[in-house]
C-alpha positions, 0 to 999 in steps of 0.5 A: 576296732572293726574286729573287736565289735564282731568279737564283742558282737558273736559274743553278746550273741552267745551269752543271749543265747545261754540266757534264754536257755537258762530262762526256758529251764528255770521259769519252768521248773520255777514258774512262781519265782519272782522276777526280779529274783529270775533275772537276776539270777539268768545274769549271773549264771549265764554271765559268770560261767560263759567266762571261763568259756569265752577264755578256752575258746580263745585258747584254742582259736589262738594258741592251742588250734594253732599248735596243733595243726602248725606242728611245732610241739610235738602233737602228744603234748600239744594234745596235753595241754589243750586237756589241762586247759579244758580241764582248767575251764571246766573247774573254774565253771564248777567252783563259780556254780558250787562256790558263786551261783549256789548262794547268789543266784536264785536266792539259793533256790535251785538246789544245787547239788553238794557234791562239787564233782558231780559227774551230770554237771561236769558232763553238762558243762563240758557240752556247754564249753564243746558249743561255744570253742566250736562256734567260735572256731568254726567261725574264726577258720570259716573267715579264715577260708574266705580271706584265703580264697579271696586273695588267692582270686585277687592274686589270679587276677593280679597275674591275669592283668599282668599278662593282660599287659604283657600282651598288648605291649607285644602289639607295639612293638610287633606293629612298630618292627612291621611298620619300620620295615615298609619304611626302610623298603621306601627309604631304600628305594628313595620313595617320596611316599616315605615323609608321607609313611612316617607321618601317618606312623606318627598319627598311629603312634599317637594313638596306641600311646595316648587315645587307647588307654581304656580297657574298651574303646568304641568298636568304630574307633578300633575300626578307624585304626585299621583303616589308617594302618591300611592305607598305610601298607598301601603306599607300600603295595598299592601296586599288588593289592587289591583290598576290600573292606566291608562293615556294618555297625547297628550299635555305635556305642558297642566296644571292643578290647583295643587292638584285638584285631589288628595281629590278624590284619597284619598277618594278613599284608605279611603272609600274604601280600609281603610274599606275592610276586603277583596281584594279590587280595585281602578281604576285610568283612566286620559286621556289628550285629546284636552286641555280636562281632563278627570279623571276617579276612582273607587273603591269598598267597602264593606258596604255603609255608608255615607261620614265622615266629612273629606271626605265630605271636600275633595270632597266639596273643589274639588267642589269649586276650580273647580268652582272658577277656571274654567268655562266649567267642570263637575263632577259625582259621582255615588254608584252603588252596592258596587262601588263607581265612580267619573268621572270629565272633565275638559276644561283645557283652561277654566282656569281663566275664571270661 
């Protein structure tokens, strides 16, 4: 229904606009005729001949265009009868006029020529027929070219919202695989902070699971989660660890992807403390500043060594989600000595516009 009111509509539009043509001609080489006689006479030339018109565009719009560009004729054919279709057009606009217009419109005062294939009329009917199978063409293959375009960026962020959710599934189970582990080193060491490992694992769960399914969460929130998740991996290397956690938030309704940053804390405990033999430190900085982030941390380790395949993954997530959700950040990581540091910022508002 939609469609055939823009029809009716382009279409009402073209008829006015040969009615005011036909108008500006006739009242000026006419300027005594009555009327009614002028009004009558602009109805019915304007509407009679744009109606062979009107059947020659839709032609080419919905068969001859098509069969030419689609190719399932041969071309020299396909060219033939688009020809006898305009040559069709143009002969039913020149009988109206010589058999129709010459006596009812105007009262016959415009003089119509006698010669039914007069070269001058046919030259201007063809113009008049060229406009409008150009205006409706151009038209038609110009919507066509959006809707194209429109779902060809609907299927980009169909895929990128796949990939979306691709990625932040791989942080359960890459947090969950870590997680177990420090369990099965307490369990195996029949530890009595175990009940107390697998308890606070529940209240994390819970929250991936359940408490984090928006888009963006308060960057608080993502903050309260690492700190469980660190006092988590304490029990576990609470006698080799030295951690300090710095954060400064001036916006408390400032928001972040959730579990952006907790790849590169896990990276932190597992290719740097997961490997001392010794005393060893992670340094933790996040500063909320101007719808800024800035997110500091650092940690020693004692031989350097290239990243598993598991660690290689939490820091290429970060990558990717970073760059599929925010325009304007930066990241850089650095091994210097025996400390490895990743410092990242990020323009919380830039969010959605990447």
């Amino acid at each position: 229904m939609k469609r055939l009111v823009q029809h009716i509509l382009f279409w009402s539009f073209y008829v006015a606009l040969c009615m005011n043509m036909e108008y500006l001609w006739v009242s000026k080489a006419f300027p005594a005729m009555d009327k009614f006689v002028l009004w009558k006479g602009i109805l019915l030339s304007a509407g009679l001949t744009s109606l062979p018109e009107i059947l020659f565009a839709y032609y080419m719009m919905y068969i001859g265009y098509e069969r030419i560009v689609q190719k399932k004729t041969p071309l020299l054919l396909s060219f033939l009868e688009v020809a006898a279709a305009l040559l069709l057009s143009l002969l039913a606009i020149r009988l109206l006029s010589f058999y129709v217009l010459k006596y009812w419109a105007y009262d016959g005062k415009l003089g119509e020529t006698d010669l039914l294939w007069d070269i001058t009329v046919m030259w201007r009917s063809l113009i008049y027929v060229g406009f409008s199978c150009g205006m409706a063409l151009s038209l038609k293959l110009f919507r066509r070219q959006v809707a194209v375009a429109t779902r060809e960026k609907e299927l980009v962020q169909e895929k990128l919202s796949v990939e979306l959710r691709l990625l932040r599934s791989q942080l359960h189970p890459h947090f969950l695989f870590n997680t177990l582990n420090n369990i099965y080193v307490l369990t195996r060491k029949k530890s009595d902070q175990a009940p107390e490992t697998v308890m606070k694992l529940s209240e994390l769960l819970d929250f991936m699971l359940y408490r984090s399914n928006s888009d963006t969460i308060p960057v608080l929130q993502e903050i309260n989660f690492l700190e469980d998740y660190i006092s988590l991996e304490k029990i576990r290397y609470s006698n080799k660890l030295s951690i300090e956690f710095l954060k400064s938030i001036e916006n408390d309704r400032a928001t972040i992807v959730p579990f952006l940053l907790l790849p590169l804390v896990e990276n932190a405990f597992k290719h740097g403390t997961g490997e001392a033999r010794q005393n060893s430190f992670i340094h933790i900085e996040i500063i909320e500043k101007n719808n800024g982030l800035h997110f500091v941390i650092q940690n020693n380790y004692e031989q350097p060594a290239a990243l598993t395949g598991k660690e290689k993954l939490g820091l290429q997530n970060v990558k990717r989600r970073l760059e599929l959700l925010y325009e304007d950040y930066s990241i850089d990581i650095n091994e210097e000595g025996h400390n490895f540091k990743v410092s990242l910022y990020i323009n919380l508002g830039s969010y959605g516009k990447a």
